[in-house]
C-alpha positions in Angstrom: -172.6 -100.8 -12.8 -172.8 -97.8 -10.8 -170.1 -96.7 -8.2 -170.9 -97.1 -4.6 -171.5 -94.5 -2.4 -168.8 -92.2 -1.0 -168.9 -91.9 2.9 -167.9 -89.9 5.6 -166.9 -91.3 8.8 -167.2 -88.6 11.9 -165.5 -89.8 14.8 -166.1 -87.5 18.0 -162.7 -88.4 20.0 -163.6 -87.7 24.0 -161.1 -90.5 24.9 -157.8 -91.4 25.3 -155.4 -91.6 22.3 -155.5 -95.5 22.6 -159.0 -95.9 22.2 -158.7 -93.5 18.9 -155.8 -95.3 17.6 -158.0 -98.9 18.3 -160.6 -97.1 16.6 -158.3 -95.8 13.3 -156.9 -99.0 12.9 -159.9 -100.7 12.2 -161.3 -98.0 9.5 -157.7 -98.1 7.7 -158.7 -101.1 5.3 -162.1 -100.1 4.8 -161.4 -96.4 3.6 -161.8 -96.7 0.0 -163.9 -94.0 -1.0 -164.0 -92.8 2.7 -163.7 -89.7 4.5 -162.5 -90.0 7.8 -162.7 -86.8 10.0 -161.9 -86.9 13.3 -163.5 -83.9 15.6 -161.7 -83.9 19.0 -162.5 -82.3 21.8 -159.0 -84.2 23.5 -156.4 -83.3 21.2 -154.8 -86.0 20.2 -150.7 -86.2 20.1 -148.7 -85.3 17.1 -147.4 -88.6 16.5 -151.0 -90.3 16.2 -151.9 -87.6 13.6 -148.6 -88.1 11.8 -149.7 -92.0 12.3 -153.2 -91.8 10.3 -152.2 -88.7 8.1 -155.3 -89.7 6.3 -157.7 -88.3 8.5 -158.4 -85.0 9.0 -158.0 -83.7 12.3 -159.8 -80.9 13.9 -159.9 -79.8 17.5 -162.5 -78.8 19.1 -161.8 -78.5 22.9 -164.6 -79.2 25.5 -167.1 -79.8 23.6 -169.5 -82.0 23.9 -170.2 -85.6 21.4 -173.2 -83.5 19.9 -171.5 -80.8 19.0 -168.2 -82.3 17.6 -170.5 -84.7 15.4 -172.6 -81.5 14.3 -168.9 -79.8 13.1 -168.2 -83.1 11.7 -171.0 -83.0 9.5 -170.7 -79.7 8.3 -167.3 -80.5 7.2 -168.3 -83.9 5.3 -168.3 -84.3 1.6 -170.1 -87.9 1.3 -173.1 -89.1 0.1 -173.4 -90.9 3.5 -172.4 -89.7 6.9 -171.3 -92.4 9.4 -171.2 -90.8 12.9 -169.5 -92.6 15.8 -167.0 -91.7 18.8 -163.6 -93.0 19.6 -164.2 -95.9 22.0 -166.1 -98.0 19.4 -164.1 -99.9 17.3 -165.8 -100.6 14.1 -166.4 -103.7 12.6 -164.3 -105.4 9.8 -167.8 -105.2 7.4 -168.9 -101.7 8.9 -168.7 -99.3 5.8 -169.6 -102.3 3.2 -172.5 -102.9 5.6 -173.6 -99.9 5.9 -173.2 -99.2 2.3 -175.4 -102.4 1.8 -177.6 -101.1 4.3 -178.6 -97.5 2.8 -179.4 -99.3 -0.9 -183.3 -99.3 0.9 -182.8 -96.8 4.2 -181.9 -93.7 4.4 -181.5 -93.8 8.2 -179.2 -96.7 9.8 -179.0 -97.5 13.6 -176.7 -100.4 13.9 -175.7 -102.8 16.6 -172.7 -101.9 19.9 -171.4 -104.6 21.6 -169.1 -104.7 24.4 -165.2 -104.3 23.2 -162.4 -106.4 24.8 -160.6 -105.6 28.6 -163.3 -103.9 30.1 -163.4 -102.3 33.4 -166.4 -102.6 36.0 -167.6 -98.7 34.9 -167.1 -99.3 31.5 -169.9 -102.4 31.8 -172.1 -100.4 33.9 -171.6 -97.6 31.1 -172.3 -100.3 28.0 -175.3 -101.0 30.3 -176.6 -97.5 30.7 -176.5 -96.2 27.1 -176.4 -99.3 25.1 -178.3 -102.2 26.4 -180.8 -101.4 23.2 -177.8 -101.6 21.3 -176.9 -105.2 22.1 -177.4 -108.1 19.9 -178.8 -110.0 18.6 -182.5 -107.9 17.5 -184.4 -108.6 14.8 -184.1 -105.7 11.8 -186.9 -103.4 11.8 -188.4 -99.9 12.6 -187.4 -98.2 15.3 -188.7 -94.6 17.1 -185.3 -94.0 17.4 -181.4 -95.1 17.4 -178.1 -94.8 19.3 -176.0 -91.5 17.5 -172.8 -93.3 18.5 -173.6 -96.2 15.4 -175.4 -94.2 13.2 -175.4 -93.3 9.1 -177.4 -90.8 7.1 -178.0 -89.3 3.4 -176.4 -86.5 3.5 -179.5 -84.9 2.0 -181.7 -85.1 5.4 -178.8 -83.4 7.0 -178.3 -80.9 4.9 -182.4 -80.0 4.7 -182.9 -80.4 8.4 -179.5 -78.3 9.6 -180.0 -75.0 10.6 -182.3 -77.1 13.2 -179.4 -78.6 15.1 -177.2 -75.3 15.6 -176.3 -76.3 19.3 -175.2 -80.1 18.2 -176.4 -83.0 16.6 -178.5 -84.5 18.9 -179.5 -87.3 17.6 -183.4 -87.6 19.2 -183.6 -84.4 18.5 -183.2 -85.0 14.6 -184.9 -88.4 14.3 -188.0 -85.9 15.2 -187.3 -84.3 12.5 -187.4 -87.5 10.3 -190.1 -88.8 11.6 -191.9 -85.2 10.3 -190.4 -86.0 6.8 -191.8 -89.7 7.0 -188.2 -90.8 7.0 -187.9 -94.1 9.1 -185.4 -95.4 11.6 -183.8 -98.5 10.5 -182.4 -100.6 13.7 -180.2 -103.6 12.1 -177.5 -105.8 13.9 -175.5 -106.0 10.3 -173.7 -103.0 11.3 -171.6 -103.7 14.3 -169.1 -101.3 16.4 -167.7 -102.6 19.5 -167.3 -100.6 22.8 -164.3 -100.3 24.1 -162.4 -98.4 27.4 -164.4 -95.4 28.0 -162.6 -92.2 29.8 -163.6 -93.6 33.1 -166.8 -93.3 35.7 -165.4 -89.7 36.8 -165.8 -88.5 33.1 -169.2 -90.8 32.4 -170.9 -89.2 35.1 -169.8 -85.5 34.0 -171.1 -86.6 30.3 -174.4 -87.7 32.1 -175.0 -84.3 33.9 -174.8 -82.3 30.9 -176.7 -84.5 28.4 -179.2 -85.3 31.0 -180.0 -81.6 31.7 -180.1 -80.9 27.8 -182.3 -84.3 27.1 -184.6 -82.3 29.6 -184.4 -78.9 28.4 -184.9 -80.0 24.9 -188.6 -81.9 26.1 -189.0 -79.2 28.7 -189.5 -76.7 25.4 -191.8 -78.9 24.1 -194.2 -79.5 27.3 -196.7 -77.6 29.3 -195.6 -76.3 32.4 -197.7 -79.2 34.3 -196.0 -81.7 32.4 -192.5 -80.4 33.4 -193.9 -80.6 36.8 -194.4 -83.9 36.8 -190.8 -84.0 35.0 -189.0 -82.3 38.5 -191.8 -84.3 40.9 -191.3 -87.7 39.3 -187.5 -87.6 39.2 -186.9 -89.9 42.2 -188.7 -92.7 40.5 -186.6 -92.3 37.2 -184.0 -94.2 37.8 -185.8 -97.2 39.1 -187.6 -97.4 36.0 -184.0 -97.0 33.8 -182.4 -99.6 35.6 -185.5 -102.0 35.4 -185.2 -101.1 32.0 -181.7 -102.2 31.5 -181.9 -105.4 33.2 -185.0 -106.4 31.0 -183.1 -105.7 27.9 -180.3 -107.4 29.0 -182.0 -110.6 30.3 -184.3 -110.6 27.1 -180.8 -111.0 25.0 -179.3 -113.7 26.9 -175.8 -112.5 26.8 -174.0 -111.0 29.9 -176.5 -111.4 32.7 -173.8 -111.9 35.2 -171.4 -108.5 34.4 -174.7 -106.8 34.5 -176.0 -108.0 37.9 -172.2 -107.4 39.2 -172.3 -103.7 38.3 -175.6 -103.0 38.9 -174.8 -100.4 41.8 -172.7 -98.5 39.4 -175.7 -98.8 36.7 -177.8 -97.3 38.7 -175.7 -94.7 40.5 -175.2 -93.8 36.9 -179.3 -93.4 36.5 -179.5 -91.1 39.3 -177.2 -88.8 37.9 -179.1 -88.9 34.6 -182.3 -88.1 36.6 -181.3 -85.7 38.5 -179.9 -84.1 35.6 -182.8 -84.3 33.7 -184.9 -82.9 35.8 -182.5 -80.1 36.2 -183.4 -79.3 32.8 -187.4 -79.9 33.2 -186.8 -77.3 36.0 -184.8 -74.9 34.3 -187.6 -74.8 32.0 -190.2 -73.8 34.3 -188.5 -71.2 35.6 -188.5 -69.2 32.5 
């Protein structure tokens, strides 16, 4: 019988030490043949290092989740790389299923649920970047999946990585699967759960600077006419996010209620993205 796979677990820490230590405590019976690194870019305190003295710790201040999952990587030794970031507390099954999982994929999106003792900001943030996320969904083919509940062969990383210099991110790469014919598995089998985020103030900072890359990144890509239409159409973007949202929450059946309560804050949190994206549409047409 053959052994299983080895894995590496990368864990971009952007919150508080709780949400780490929430998020350790669920990987510390399934890390049997696991490498846990945690790349921080909030240092976490001695005594929570001393705590989980089998992780490795390394700090990477003010970075961003892309680029502490991209140093992550690059320090990894296992067949397969989990990626995920502090507030998301994995599953009790989340390395055997993901294990189970890559037998027939070699790209794994699973499933993000909301966490326990959530605030108002940190619904309207599930909301925003995970409503996708949110079971239950049929298994099957995806265009792409969330980075933040993610696993890879280590050999697609290593072939594609002098493409994703600036940070892993993640829409970025799956381009670069799709080039190789590598699909995008989505499956609710693998399950993380979201927990307290850093707060709205931090959430909307985190929007501004992925928003403006997200647009930079398809800005390079466009003609100038279409990154026009990018800066032009902005106003209208987050109508379409939020109707977006609301579809994908209502289609699930779960949490129809937290969602309509925070909906102000869900879409506040849109027009931040937009404006940020289009930032980054601009940006491009300028040079």
């Amino acid at each position: 019988m053959s052994a299983e796979p080895s894995v590496s677990v990368v864990i971009g820490s952007i919150a508080s030490a709780e949400s780490l230590a929430a998020c350790l405590d669920a990987l510390a019976p399934q890390r049997q043949n696991v490498e846990v690194i945690v790349v921080e870019a909030v240092a976490a305190p001695p005594e929570l290092r001393e705590r989980y003295d089998w992780a490795r710790f390394v700090a990477r201040p003010g970075c961003l989740v892309p680029e502490l999952w991209r140093d992550g990587v690059d320090l990894s030794s296992g067949e397969i790389v989990a990626l995920t970031i502090s507030p998301m507390v994995p599953a009790p099954d989340w390395i055997e299923s993901i294990r189970l999982e890559h037998r027939e994929h070699d790209a794994v999106g699973g499933a993000i649920d909301p966490g326990r003792g959530l605030r108002a900001s940190d619904w309207a943030e599930y909301f925003c970047r995970y409503a996708r996320e949110m079971r239950p969904f049929p298994a099957r083919e995806k265009a792409d999946i969330a980075g933040d509940n993610a696993a890879y062969k280590r050999a697609h990383l290593v072939r594609w990585r002098g493409e994703y210099d600036d940070g892993f991110w993640e829409p970025e790469f799956h381009r670069l699967l799709k080039r190789d014919g590598i699909p995008l598995w989505h499956t609710s089998a693998v399950v993380v759960f979201q927990g307290r985020s850093a707060g709205a103030a931090a959430f909307v900072r985190q929007r501004l600077k992925h928003g403006w890359k997200y647009g930079h990144q398809r800005g390079a890509r466009f003609s100038r006419a279409r990154n026009l239409v990018g800066v032009v159409a902005s106003p209208l973007v987050p109508f379409v996010m939020t109707a977006r949202v609301l579809r994908e929450v209502f289609a699930r059946g779960r949490y129809r209620a937290r969602a309509v309560a925070v909906l102000p804050l869900i879409f506040g949190f849109e027009v931040v993205w937009a404006a940020a994206e289009a930032a980054g549409h601009f940006d491009t047409l300028r040079r």
